[in-house]
HTML snippet that shows the backbone in 3Dmol.js (N, CA, C, O; Angstrom):
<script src="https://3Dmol.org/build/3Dmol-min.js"></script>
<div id="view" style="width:600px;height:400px;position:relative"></div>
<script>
const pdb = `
ATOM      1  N   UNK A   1     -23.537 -90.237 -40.109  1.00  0.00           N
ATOM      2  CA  UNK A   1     -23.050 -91.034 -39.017  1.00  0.00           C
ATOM      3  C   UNK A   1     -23.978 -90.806 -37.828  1.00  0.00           C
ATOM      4  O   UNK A   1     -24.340 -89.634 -37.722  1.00  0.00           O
ATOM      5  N   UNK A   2     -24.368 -91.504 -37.067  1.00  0.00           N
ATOM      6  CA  UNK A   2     -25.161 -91.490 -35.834  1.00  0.00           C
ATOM      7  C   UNK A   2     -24.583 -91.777 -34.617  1.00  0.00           C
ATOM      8  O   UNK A   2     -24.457 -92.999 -34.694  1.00  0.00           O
ATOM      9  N   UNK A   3     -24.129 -91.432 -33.495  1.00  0.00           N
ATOM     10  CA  UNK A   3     -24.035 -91.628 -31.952  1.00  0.00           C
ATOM     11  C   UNK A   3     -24.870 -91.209 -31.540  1.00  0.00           C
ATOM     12  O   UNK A   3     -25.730 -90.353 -31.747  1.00  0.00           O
ATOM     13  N   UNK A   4     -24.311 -92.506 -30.308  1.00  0.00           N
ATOM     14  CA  UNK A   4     -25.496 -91.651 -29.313  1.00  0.00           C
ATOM     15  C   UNK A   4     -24.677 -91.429 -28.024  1.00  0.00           C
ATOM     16  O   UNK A   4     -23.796 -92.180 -27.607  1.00  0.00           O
ATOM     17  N   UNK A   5     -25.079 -90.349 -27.491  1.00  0.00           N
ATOM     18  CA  UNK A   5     -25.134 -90.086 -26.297  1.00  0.00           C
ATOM     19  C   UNK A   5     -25.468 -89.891 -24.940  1.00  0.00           C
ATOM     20  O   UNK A   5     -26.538 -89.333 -25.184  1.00  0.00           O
ATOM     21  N   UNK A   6     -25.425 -89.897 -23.834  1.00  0.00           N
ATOM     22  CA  UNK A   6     -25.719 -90.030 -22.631  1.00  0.00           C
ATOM     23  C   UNK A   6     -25.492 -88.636 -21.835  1.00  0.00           C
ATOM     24  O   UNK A   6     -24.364 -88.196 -21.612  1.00  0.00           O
ATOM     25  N   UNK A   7     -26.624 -88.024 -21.454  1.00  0.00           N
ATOM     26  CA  UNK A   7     -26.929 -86.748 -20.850  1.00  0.00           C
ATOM     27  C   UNK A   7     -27.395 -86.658 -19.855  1.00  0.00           C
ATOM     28  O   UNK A   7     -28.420 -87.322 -19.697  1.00  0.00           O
ATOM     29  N   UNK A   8     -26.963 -85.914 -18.826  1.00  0.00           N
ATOM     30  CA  UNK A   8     -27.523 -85.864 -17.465  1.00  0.00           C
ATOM     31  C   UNK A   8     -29.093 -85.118 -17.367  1.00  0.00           C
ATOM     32  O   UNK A   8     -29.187 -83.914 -17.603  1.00  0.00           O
ATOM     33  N   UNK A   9     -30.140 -85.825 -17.050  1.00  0.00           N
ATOM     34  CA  UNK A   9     -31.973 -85.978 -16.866  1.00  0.00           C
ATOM     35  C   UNK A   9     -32.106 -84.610 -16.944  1.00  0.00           C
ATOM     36  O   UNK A   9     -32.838 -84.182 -17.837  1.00  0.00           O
ATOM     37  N   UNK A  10     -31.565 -83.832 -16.213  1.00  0.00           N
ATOM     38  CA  UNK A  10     -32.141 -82.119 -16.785  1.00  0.00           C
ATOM     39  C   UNK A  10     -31.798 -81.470 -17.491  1.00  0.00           C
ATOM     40  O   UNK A  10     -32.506 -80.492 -17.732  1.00  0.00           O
ATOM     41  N   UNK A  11     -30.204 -81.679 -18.408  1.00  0.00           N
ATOM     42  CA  UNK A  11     -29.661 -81.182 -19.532  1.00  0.00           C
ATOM     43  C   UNK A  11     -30.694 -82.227 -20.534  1.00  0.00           C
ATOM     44  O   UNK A  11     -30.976 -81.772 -21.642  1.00  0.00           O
ATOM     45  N   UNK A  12     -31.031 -83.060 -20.308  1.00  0.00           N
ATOM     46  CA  UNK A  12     -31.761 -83.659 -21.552  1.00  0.00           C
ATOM     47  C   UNK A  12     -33.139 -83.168 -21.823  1.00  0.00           C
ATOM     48  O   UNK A  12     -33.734 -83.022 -22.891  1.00  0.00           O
ATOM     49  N   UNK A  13     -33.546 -82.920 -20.440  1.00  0.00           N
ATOM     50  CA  UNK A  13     -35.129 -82.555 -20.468  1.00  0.00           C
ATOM     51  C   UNK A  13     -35.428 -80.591 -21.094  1.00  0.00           C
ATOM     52  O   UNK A  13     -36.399 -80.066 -21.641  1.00  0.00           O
ATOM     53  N   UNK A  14     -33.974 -79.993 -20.627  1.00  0.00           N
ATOM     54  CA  UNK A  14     -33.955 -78.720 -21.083  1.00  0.00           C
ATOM     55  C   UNK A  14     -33.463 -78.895 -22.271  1.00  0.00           C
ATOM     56  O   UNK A  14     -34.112 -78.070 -22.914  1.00  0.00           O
ATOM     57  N   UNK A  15     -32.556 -79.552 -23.220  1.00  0.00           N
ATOM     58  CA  UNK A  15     -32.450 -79.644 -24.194  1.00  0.00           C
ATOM     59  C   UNK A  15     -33.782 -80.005 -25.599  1.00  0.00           C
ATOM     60  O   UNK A  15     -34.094 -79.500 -26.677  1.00  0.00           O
ATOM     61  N   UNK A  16     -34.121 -80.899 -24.940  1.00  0.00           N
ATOM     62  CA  UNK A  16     -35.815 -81.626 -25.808  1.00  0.00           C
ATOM     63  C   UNK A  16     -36.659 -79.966 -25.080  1.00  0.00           C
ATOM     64  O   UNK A  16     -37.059 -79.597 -26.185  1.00  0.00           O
ATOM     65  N   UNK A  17     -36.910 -79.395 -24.597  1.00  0.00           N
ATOM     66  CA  UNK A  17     -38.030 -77.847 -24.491  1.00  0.00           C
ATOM     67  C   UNK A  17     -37.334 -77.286 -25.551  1.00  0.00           C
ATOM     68  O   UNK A  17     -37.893 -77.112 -26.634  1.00  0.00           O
ATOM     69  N   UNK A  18     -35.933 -76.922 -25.320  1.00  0.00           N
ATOM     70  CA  UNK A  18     -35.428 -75.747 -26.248  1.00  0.00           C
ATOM     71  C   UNK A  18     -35.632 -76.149 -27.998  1.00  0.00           C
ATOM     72  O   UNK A  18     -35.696 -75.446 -29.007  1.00  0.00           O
ATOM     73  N   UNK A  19     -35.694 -77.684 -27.750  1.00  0.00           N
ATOM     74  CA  UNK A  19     -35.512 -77.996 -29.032  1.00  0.00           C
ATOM     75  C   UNK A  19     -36.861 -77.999 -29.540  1.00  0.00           C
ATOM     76  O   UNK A  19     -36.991 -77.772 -30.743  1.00  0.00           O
ATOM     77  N   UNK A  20     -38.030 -78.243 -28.748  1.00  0.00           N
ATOM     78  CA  UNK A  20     -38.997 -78.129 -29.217  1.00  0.00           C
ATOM     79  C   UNK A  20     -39.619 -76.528 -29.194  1.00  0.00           C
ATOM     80  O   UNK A  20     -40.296 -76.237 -30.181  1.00  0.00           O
ATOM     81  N   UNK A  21     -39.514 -75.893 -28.566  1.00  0.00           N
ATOM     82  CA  UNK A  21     -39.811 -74.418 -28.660  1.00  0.00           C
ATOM     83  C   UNK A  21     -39.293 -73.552 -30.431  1.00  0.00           C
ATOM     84  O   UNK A  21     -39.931 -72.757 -31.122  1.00  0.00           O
ATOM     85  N   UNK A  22     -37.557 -74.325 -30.691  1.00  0.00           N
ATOM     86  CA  UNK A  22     -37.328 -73.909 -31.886  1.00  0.00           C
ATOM     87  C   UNK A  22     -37.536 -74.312 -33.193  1.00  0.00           C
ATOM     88  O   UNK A  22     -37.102 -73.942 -34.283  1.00  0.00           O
ATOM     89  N   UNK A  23     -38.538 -75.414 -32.700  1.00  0.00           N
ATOM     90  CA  UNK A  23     -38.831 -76.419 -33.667  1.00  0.00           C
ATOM     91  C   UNK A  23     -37.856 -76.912 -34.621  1.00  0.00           C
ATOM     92  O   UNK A  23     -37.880 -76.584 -35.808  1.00  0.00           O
ATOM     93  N   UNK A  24     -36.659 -78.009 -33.913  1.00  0.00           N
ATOM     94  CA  UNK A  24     -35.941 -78.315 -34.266  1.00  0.00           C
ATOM     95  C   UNK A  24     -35.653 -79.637 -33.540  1.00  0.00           C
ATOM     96  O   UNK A  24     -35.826 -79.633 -32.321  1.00  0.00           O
ATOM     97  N   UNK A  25     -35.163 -80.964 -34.232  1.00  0.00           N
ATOM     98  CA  UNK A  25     -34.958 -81.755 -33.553  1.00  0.00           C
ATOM     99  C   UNK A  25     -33.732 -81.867 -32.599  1.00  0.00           C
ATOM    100  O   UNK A  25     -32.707 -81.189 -32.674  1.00  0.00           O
ATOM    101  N   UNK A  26     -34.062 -83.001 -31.538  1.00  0.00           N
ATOM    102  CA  UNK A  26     -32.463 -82.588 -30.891  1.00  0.00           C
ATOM    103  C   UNK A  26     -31.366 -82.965 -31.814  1.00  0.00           C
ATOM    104  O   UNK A  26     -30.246 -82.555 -31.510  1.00  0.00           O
ATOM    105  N   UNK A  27     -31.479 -83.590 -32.760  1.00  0.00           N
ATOM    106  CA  UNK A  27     -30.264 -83.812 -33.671  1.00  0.00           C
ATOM    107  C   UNK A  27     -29.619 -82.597 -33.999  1.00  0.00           C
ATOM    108  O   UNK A  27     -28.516 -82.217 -33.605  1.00  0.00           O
ATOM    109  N   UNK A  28     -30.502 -81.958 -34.847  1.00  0.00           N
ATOM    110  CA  UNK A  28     -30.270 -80.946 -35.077  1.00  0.00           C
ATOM    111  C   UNK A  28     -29.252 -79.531 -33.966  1.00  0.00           C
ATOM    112  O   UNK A  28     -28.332 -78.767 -34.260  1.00  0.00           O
ATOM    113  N   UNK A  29     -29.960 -79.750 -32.805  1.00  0.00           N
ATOM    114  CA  UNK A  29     -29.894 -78.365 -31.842  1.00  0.00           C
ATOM    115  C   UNK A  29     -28.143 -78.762 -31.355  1.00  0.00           C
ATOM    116  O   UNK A  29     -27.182 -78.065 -31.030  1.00  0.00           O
ATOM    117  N   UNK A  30     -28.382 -80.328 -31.523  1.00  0.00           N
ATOM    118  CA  UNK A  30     -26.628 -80.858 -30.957  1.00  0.00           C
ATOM    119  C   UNK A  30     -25.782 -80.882 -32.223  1.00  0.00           C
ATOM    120  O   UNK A  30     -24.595 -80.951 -31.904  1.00  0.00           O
ATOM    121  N   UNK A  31     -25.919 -80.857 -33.272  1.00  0.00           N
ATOM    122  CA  UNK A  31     -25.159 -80.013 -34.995  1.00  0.00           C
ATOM    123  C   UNK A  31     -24.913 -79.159 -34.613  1.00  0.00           C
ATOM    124  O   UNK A  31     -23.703 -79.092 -34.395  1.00  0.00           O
ATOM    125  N   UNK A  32     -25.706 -77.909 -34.236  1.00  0.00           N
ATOM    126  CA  UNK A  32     -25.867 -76.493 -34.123  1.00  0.00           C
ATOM    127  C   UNK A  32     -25.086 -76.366 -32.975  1.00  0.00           C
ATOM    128  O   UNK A  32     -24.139 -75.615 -33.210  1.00  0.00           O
ATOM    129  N   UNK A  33     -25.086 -76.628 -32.262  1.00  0.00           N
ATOM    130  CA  UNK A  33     -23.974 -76.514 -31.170  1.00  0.00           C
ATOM    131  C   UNK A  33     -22.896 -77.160 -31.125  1.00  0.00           C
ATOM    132  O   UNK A  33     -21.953 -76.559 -30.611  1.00  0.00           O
ATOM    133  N   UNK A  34     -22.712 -78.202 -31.495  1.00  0.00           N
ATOM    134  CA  UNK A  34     -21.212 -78.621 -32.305  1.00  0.00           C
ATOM    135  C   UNK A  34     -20.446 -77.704 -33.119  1.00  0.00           C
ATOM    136  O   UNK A  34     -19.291 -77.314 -32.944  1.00  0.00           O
ATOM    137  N   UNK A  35     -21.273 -77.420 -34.042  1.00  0.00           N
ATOM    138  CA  UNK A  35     -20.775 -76.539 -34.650  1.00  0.00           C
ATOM    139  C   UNK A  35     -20.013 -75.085 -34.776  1.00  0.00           C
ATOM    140  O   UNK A  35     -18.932 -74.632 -35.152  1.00  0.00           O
ATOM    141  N   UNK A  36     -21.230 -74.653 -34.237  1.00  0.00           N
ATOM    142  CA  UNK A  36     -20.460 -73.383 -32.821  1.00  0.00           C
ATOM    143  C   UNK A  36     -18.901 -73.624 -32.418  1.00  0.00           C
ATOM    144  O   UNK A  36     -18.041 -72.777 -32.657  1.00  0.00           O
ATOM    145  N   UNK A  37     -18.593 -75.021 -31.703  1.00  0.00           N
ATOM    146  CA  UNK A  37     -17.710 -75.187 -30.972  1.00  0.00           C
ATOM    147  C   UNK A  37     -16.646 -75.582 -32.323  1.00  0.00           C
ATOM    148  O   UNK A  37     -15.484 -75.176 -32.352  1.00  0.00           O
ATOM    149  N   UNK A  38     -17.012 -76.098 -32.982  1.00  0.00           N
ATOM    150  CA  UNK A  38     -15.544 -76.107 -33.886  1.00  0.00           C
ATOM    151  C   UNK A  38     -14.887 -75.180 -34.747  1.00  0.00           C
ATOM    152  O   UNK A  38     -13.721 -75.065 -35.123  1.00  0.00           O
ATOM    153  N   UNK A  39     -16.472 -74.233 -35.069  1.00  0.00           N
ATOM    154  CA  UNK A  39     -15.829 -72.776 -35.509  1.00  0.00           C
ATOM    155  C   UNK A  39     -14.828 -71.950 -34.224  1.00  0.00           C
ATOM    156  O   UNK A  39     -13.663 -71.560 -34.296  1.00  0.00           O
ATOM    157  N   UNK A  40     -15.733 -71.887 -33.165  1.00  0.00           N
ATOM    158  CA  UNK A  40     -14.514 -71.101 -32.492  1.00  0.00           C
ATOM    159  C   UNK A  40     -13.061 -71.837 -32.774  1.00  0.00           C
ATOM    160  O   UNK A  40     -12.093 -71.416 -33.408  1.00  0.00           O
ATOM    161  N   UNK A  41     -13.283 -73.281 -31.967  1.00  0.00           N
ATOM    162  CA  UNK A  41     -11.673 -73.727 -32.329  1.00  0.00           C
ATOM    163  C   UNK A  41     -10.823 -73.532 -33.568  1.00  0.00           C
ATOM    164  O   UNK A  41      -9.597 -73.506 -33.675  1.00  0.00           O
ATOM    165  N   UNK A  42     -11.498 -73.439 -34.212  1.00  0.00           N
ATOM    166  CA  UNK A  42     -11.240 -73.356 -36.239  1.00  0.00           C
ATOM    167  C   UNK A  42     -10.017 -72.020 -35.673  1.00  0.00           C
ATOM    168  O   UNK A  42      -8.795 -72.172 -35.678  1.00  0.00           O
ATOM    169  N   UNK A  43     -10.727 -70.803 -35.237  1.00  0.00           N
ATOM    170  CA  UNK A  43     -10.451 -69.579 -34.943  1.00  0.00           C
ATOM    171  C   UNK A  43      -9.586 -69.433 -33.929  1.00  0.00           C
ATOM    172  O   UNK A  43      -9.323 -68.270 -33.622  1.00  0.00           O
ATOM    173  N   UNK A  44      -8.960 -70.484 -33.195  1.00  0.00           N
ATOM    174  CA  UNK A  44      -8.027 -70.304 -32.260  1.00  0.00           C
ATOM    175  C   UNK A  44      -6.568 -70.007 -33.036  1.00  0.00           C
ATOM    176  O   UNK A  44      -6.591 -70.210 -34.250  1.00  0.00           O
ATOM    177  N   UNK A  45      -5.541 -69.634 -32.566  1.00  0.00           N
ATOM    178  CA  UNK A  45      -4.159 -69.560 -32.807  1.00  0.00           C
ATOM    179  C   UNK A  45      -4.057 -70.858 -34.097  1.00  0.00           C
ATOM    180  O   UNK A  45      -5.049 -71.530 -34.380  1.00  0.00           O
ATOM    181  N   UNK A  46      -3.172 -70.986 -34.547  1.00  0.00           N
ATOM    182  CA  UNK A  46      -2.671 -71.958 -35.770  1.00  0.00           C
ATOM    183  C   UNK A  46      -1.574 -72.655 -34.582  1.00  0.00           C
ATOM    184  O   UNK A  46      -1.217 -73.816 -34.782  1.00  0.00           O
ATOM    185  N   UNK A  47      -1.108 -71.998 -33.480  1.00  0.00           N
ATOM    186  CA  UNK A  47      -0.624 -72.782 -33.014  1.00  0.00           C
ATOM    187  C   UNK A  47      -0.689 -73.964 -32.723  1.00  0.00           C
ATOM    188  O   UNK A  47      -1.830 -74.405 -32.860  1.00  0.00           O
ATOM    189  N   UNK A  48       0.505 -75.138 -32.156  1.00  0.00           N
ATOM    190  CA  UNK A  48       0.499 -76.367 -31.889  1.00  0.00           C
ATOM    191  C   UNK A  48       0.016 -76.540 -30.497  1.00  0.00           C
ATOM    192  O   UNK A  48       0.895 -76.609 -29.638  1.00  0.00           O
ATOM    193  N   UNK A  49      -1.017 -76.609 -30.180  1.00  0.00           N
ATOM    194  CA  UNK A  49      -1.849 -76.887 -28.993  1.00  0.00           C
ATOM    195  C   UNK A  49      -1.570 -78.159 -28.641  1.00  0.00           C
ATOM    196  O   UNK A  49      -1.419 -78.879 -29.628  1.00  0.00           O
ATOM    197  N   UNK A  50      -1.427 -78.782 -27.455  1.00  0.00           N
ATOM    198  CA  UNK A  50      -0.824 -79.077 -26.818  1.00  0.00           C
ATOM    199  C   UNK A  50      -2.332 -80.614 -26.166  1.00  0.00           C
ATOM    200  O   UNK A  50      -3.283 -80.261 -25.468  1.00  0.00           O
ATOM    201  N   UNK A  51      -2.219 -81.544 -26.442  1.00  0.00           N
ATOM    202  CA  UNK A  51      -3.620 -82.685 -25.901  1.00  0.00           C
ATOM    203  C   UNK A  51      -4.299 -81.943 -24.692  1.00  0.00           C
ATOM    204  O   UNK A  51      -5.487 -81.692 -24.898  1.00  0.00           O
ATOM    205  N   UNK A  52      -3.955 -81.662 -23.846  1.00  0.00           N
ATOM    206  CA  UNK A  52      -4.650 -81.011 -22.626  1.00  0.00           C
ATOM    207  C   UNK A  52      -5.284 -79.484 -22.948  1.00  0.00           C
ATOM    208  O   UNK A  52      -6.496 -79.445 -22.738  1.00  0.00           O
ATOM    209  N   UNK A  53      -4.956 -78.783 -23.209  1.00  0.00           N
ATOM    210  CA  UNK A  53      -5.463 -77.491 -23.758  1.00  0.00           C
ATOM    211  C   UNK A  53      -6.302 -78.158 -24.781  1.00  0.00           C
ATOM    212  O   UNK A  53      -7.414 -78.178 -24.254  1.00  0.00           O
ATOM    213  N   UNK A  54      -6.394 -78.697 -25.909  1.00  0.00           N
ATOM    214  CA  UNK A  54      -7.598 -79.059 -26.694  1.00  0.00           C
ATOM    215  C   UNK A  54      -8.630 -79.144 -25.508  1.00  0.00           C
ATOM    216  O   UNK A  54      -9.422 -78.283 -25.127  1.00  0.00           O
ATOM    217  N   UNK A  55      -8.385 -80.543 -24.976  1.00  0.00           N
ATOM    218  CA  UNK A  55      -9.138 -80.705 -24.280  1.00  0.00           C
ATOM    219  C   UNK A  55      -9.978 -79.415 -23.091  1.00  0.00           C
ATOM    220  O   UNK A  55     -11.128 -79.000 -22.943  1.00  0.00           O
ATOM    221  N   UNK A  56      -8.829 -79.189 -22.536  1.00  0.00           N
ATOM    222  CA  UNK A  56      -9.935 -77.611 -21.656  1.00  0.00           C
ATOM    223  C   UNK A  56     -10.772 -76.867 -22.890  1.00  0.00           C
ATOM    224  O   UNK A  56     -11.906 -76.581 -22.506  1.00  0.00           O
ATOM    225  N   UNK A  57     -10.449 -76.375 -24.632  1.00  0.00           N
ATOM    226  CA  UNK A  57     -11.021 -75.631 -25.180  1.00  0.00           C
ATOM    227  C   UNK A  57     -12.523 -76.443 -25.028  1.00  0.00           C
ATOM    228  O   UNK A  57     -13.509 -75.905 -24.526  1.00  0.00           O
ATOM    229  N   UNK A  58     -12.502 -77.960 -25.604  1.00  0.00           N
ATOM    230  CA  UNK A  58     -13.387 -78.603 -26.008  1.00  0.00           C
ATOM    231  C   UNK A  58     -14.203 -78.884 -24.669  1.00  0.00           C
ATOM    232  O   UNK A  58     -15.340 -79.289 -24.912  1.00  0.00           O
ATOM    233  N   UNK A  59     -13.951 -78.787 -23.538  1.00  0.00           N
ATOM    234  CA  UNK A  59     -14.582 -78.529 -22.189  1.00  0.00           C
ATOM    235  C   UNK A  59     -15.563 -77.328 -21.742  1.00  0.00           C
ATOM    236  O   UNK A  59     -16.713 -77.457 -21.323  1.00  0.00           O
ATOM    237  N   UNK A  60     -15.037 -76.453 -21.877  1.00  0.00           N
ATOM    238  CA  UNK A  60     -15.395 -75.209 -22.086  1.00  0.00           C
ATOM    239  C   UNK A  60     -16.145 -74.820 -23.171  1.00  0.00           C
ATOM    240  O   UNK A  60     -16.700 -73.722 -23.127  1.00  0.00           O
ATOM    241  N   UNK A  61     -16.235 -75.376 -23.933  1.00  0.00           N
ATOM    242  CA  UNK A  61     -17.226 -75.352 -25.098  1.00  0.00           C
ATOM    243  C   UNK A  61     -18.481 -75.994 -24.915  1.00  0.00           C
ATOM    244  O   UNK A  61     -19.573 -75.566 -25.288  1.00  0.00           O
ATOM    245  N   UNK A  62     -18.170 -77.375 -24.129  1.00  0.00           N
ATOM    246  CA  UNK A  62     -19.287 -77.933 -23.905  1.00  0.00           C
ATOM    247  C   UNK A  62     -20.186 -77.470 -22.531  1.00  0.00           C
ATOM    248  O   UNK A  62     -21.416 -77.449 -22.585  1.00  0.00           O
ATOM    249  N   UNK A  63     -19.505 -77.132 -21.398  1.00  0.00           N
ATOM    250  CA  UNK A  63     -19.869 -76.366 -20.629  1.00  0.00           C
ATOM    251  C   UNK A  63     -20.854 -74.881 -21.124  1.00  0.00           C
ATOM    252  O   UNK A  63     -21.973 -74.492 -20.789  1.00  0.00           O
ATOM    253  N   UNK A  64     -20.337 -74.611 -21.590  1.00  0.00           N
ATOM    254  CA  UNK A  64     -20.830 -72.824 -22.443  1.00  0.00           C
ATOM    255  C   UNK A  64     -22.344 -73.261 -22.754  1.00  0.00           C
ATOM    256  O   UNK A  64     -23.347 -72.777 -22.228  1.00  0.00           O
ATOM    257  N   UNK A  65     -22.281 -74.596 -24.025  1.00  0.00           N
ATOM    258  CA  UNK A  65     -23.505 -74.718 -24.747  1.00  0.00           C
ATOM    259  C   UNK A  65     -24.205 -75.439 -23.596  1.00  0.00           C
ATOM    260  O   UNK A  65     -25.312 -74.915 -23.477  1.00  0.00           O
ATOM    261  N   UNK A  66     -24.008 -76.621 -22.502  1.00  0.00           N
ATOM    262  CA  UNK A  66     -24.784 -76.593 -21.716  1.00  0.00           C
ATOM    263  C   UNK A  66     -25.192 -75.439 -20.689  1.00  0.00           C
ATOM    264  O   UNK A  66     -26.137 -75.742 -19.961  1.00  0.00           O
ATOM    265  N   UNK A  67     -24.668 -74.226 -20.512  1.00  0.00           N
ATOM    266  CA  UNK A  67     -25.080 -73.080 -19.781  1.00  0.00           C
ATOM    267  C   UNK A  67     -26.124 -72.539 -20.215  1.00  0.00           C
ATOM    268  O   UNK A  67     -27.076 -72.210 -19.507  1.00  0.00           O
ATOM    269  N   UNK A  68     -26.016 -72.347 -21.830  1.00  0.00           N
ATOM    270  CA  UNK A  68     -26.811 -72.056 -22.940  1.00  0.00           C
ATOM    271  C   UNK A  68     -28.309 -72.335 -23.188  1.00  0.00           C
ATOM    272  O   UNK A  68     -29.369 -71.796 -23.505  1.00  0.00           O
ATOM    273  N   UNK A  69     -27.689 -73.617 -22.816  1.00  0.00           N
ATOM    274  CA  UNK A  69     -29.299 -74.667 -22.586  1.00  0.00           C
ATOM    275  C   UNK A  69     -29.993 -74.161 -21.830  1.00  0.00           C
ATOM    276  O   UNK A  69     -30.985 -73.493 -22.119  1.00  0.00           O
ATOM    277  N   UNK A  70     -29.394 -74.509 -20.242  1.00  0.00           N
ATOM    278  CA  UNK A  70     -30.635 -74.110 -19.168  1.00  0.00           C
ATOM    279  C   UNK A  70     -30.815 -72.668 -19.130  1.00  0.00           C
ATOM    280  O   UNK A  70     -31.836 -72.356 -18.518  1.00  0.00           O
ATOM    281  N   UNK A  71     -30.242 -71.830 -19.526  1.00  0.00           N
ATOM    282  CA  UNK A  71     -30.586 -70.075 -19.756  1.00  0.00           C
ATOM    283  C   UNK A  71     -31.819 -69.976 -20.835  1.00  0.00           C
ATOM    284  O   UNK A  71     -32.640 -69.104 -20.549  1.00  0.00           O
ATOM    285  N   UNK A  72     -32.099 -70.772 -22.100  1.00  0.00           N
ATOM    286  CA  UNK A  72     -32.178 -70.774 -23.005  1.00  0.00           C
ATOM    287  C   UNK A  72     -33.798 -71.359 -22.419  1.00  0.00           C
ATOM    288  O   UNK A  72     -34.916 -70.876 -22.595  1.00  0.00           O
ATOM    289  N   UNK A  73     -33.516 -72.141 -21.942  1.00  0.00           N
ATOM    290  CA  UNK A  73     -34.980 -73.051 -21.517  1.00  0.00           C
ATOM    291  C   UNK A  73     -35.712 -72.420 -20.354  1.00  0.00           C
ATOM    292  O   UNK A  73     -36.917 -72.674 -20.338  1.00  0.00           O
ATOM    293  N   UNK A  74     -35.391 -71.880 -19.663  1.00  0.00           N
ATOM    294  CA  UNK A  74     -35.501 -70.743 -18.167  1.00  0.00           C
ATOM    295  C   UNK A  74     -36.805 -69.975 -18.778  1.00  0.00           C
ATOM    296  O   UNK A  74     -37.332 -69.058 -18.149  1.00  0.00           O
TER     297      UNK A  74
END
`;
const viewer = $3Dmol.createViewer("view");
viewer.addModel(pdb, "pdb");
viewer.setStyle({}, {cartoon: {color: "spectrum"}});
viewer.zoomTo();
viewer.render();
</script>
């Protein structure tokens, strides 16, 4: 399946370095960090989470891996 997405000019531009430094495409580096984020969730409580709490986990996830980025590219 393919989307696309829309990234703010310096998360994109630090994303394409990191991705090229690991020699990996950005397809790839945004798998790899997806992924990340659904294992943790995988690993949350079995509890019945609640639409808004998904949402903050899945926020916070994406936040994290964009932190990741510009640390990563620095």
């Amino acid at each position: 399946m393919a989307i696309t997405i829309s990234l703010p000019d310096e998360l994109a531009e630090q994303s394409i370095a990191l991705a090229l430094r690991l020699d990996l495409s950005l397809e790839a580096l945004a798998v790899m960090a997806l992924e990340e984020i659904l294992d943790k969730h995988r690993r949350q409580s079995p509890a019945d989470l609640e639409l808004a709490q998904k949402m903050k986990i899945a926020q916070r996830g994406i936040e994290k891996y964009q932190q990741a980025l510009i640390e990563l590219s620095q």
